[in-house]
C-alpha positions in Angstrom: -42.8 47.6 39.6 -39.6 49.2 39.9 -36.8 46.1 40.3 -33.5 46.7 42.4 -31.0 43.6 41.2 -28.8 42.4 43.7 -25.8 39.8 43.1 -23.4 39.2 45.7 -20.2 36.7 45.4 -17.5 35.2 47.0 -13.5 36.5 46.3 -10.9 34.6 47.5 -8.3 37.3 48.8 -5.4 36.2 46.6 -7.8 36.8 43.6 -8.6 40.5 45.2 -6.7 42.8 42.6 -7.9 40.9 40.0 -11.5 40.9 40.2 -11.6 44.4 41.7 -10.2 45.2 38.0 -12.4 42.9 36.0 -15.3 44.7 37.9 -14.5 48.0 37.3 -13.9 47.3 33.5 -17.6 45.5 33.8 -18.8 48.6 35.5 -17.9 50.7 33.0 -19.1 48.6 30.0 -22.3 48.9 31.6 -22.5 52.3 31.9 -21.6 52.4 28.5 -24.3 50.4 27.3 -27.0 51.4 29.7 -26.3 55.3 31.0 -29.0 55.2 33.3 -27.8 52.4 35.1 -26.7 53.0 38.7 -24.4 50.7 40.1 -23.5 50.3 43.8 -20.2 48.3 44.8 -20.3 46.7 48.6 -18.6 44.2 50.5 -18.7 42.3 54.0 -16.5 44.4 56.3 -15.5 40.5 57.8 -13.2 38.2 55.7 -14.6 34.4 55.8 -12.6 31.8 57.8 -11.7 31.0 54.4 -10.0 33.8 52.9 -12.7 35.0 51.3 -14.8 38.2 50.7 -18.6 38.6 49.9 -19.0 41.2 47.6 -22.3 42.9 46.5 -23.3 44.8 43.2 -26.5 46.7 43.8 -28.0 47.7 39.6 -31.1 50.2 40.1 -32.4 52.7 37.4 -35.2 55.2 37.7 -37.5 53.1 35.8 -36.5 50.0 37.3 -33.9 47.5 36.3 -35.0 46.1 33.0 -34.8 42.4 31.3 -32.5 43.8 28.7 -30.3 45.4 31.4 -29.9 42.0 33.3 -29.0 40.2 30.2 -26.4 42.5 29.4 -25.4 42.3 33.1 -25.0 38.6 32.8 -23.6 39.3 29.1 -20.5 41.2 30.6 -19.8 39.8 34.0 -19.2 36.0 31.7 -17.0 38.5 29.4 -15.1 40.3 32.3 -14.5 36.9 33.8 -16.4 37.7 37.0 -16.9 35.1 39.5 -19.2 32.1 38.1 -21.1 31.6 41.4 -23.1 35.1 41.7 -26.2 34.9 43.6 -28.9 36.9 41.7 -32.3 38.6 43.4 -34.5 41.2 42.6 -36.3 43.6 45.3 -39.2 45.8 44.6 -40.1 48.4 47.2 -42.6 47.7 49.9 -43.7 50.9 50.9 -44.1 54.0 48.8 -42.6 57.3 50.3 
C-alpha cells in the first residue's frame, strides 16, 4: 500500500521565525537524504485562542512513504529542534483512480 505520513503541530506565534527556519533546514536535509520525497508545508488559516498555529507536513513518494524514510523524518525533526508534540498518521488511498 502506498502510505501518505502526515504530522501536524502546534507553534506558538512568538516562536514563528524560528521554526519556520528549523523546518525549512529539515526540509531540505530530507530532500537530501531521500530525493524522492515530496514534502508539502500547510497550516490552519485561524490562529488558536492561544497564540498558536497548527501546522501540517504532508511526506508522500511514488512508492509510498517508507519505514526508513519516517525514521529519518523523526531522525531530523529531533535534530532541527522541531516541535516535540508532532502528531504522526499514515493514510493509504481508499479508492483507486
Amino acid at each position: 500500500m502506498k502510505k501518505s505520513l502526515y504530522i501536524y503541530y502546534k507553534v506558538p506565534i512568538a516562536n514563528r521565525s524560528h521554526t519556520l527556519s528549523s523546518l525549512k533546514a529539515m526540509m531540505h536535509q530530507l530532500k537530501l537524504m531521500h530525493s524522492e520525497l515530496e514534502i508539502q508545508v500547510m497550516q490552519r488559516p485561524e490562529v488558536s485562542e492561544r497564540d498558536e498555529e497548527t501546522w501540517m507536513e504532508v511526506y508522500t513518494s511514488p512508492e509510498g512513504v517508507s519505514e526508513v524514510q519516517i525514521e529519518s523524518i523523526q531522525s531530523c525533526a529531533r535534530t532541527f529542534n522541531m516541535p516535540i508534540l508532532r502528531k504522526t498518521e499514515m493514510f493509504i488511498p481508499l479508492l483507486k483512480e
